[in-house]
MDTraj code that builds the backbone (N, CA, C; nanometers):
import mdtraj as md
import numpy as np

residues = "UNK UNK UNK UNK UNK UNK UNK UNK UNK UNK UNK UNK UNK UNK UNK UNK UNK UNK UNK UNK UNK UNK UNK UNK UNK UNK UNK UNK UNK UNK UNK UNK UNK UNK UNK UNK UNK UNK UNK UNK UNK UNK UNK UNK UNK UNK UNK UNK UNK UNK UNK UNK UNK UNK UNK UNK UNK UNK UNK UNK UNK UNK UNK UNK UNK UNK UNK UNK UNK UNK UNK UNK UNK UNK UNK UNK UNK UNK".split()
xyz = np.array([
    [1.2042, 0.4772, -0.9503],
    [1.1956, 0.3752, -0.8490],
    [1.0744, 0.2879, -0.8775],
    [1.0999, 0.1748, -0.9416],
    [1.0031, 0.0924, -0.9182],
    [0.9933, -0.0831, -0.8035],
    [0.9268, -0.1038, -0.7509],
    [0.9014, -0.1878, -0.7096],
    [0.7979, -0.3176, -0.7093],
    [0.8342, -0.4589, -0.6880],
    [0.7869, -0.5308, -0.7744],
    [0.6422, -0.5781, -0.6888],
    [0.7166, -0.6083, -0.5676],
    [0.5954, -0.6435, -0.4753],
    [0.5508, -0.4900, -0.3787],
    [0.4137, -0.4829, -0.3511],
    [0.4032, -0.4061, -0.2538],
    [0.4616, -0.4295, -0.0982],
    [0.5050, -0.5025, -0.0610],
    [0.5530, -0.5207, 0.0801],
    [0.6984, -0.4717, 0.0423],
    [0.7632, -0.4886, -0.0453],
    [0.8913, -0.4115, -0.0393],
    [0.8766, -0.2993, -0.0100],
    [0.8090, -0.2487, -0.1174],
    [0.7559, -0.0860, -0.1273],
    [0.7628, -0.0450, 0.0537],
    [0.6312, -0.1278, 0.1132],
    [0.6220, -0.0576, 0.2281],
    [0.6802, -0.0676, 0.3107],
    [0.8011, -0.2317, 0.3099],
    [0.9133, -0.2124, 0.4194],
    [1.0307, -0.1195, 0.4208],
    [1.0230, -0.0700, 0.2495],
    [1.1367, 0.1009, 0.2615],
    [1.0527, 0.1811, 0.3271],
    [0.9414, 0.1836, 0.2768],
    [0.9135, 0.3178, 0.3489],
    [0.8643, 0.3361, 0.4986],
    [0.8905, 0.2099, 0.6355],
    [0.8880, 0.1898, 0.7135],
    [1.0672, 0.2507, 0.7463],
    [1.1912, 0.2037, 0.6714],
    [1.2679, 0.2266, 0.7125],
    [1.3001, 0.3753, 0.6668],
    [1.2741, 0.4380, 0.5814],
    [1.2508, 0.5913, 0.5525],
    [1.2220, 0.6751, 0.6914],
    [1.0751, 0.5991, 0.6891],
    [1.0032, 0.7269, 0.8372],
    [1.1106, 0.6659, 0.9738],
    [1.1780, 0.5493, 0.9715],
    [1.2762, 0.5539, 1.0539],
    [1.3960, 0.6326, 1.0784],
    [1.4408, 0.6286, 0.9726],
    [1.5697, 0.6777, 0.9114],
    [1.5638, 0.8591, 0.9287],
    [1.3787, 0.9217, 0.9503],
    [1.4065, 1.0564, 0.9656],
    [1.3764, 1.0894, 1.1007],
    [1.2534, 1.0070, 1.1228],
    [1.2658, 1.0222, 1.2662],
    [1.3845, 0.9784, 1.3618],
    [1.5000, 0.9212, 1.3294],
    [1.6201, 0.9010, 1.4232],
    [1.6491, 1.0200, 1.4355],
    [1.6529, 1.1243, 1.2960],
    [1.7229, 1.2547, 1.3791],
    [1.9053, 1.3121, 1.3260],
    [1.9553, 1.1889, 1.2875],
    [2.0783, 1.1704, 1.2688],
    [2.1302, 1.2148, 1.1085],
    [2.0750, 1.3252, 1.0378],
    [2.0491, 1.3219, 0.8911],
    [2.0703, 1.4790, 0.9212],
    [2.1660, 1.4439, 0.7861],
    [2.1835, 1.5984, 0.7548],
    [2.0668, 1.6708, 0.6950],
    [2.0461, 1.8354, 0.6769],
    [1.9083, 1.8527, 0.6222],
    [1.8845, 1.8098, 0.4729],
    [2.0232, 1.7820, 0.3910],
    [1.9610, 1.7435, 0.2787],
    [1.9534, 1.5967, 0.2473],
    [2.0385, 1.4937, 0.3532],
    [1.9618, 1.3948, 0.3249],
    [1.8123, 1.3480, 0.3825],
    [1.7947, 1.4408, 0.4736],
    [1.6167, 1.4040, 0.5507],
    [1.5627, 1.4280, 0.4124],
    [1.5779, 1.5765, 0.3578],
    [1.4655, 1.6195, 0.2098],
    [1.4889, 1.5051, 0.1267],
    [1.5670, 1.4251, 0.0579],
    [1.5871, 1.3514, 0.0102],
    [1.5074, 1.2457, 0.0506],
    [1.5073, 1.2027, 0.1663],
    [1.4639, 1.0636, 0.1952],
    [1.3498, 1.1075, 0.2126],
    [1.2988, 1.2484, 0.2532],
    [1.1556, 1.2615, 0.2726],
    [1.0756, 1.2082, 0.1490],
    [1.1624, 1.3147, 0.0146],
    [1.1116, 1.2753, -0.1182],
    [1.0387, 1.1843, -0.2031],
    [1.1679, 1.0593, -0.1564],
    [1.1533, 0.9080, -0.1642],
    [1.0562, 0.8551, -0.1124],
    [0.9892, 0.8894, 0.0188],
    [0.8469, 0.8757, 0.1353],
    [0.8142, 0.8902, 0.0494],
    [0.8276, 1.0171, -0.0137],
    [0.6712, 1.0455, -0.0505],
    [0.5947, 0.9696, -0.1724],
    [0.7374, 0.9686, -0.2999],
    [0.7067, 0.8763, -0.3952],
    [0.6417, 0.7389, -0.3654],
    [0.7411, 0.6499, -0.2385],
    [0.7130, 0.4965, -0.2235],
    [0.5279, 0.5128, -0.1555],
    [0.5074, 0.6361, -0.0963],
    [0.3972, 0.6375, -0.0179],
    [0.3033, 0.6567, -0.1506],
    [0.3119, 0.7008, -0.2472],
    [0.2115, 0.7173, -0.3145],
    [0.1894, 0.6024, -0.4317],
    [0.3359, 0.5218, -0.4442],
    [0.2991, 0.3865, -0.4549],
    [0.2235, 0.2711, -0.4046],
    [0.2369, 0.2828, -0.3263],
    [0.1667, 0.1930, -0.2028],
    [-0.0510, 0.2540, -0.2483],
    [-0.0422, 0.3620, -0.1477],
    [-0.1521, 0.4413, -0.2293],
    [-0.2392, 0.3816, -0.3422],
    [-0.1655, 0.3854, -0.4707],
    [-0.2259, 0.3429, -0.5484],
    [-0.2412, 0.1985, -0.5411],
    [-0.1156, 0.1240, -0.5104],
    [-0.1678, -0.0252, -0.5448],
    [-0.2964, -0.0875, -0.4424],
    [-0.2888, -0.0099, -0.3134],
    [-0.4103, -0.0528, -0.2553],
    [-0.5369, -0.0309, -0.2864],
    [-0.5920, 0.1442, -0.3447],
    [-0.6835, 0.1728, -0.4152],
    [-0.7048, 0.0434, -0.4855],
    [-0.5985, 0.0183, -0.6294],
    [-0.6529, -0.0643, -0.7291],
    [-0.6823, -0.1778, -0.6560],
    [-0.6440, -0.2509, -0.5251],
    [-0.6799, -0.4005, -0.4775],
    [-0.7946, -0.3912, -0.4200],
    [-0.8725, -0.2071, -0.3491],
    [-0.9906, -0.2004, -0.3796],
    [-1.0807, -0.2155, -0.4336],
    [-1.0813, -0.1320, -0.5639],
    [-1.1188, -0.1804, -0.7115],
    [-1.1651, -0.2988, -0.7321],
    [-1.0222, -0.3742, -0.6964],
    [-1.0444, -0.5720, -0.7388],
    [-1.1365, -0.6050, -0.6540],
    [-1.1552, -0.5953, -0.5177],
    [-1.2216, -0.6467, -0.4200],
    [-1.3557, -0.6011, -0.4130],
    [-1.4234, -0.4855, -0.4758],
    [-1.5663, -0.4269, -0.5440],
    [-1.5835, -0.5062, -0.6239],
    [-1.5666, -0.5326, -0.7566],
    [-1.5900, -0.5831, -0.8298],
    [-1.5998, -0.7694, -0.8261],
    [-1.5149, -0.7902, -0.7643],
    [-1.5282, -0.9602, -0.7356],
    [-1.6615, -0.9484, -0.6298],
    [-1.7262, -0.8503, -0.5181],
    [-1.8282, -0.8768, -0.4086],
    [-1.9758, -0.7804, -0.4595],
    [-1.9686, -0.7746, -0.6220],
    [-2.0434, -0.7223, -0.6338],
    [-2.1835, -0.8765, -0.6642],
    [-2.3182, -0.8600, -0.6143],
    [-2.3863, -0.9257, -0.7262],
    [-2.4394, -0.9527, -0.7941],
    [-2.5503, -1.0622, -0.8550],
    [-2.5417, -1.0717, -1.0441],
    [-2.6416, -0.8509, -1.0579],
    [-2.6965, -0.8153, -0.9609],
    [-2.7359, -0.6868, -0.9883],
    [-2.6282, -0.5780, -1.0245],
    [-2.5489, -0.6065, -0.9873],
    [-2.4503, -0.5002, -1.0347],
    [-2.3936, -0.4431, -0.8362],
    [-2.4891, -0.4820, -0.7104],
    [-2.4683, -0.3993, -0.5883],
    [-2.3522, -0.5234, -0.5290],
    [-2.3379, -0.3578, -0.4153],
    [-2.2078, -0.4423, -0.3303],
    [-2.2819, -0.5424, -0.2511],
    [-2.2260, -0.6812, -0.2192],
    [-2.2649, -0.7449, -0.0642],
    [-2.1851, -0.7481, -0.0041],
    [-2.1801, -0.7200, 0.1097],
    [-2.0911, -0.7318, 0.2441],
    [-2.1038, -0.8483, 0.3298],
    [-2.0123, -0.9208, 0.3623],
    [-2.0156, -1.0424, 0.3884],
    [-1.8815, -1.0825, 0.4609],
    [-1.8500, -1.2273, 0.4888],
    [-1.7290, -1.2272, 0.5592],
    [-1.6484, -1.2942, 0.4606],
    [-1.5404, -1.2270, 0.4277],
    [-1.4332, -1.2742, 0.3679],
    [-1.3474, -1.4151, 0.3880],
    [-1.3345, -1.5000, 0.2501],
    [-1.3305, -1.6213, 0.2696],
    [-1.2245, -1.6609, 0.1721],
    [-1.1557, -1.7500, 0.1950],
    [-1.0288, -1.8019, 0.0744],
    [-1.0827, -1.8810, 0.0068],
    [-1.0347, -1.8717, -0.0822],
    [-1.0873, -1.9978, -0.1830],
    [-1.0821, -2.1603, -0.1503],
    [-1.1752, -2.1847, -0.1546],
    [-1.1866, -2.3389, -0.0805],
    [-1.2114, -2.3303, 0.0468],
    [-1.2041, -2.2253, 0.1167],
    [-1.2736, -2.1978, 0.2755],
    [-1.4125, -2.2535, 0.2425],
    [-1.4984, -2.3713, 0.3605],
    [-1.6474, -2.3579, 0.3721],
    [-1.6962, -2.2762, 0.4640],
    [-1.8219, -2.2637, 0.4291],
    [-1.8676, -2.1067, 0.5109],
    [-1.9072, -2.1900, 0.6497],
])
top = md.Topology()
chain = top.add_chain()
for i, resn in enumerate(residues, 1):
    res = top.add_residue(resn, chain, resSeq=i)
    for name in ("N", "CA", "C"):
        top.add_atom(name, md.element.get_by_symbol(name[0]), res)
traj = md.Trajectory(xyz[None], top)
């Protein structure tokens, strides 16, 4: 299972935790779809870590430390 954008990713796995919490699932398709949770969940997982990653490294400065500050779009004036 791969997926291209992360919002896909997480709108299955919105309809997953739906789909078990209804209730209406035999026990081996809940394990099944649990499965799938768990994979798409640990997709998600990672791609946010790494947009962590990105977002350290772009607010680090010229010292190498983090600054914390208010987040701004490009071409936003402060």
């Amino acid at each position: 299972m791969k997926y291209k954008e992360f919002e896909t990713a997480l709108s299955r796995l919105e309809k997953i935790v739906g789909d078990l919490e209804g209730g209406d699932l035999s026990l081996e398709e809940a394990l099944k779809l649990f499965e799938e949770g768990v994979q798409v969940s640990r997709y998600c997982a990672r791609v946010l870590k790494e947009a962590e990653r990105k977002v350290e490294i772009l607010t680090r400065n010229e010292e190498g430390d983090l600054e914390s500050g208010p987040f701004q779009l490009s071409g936003q004036e402060e």
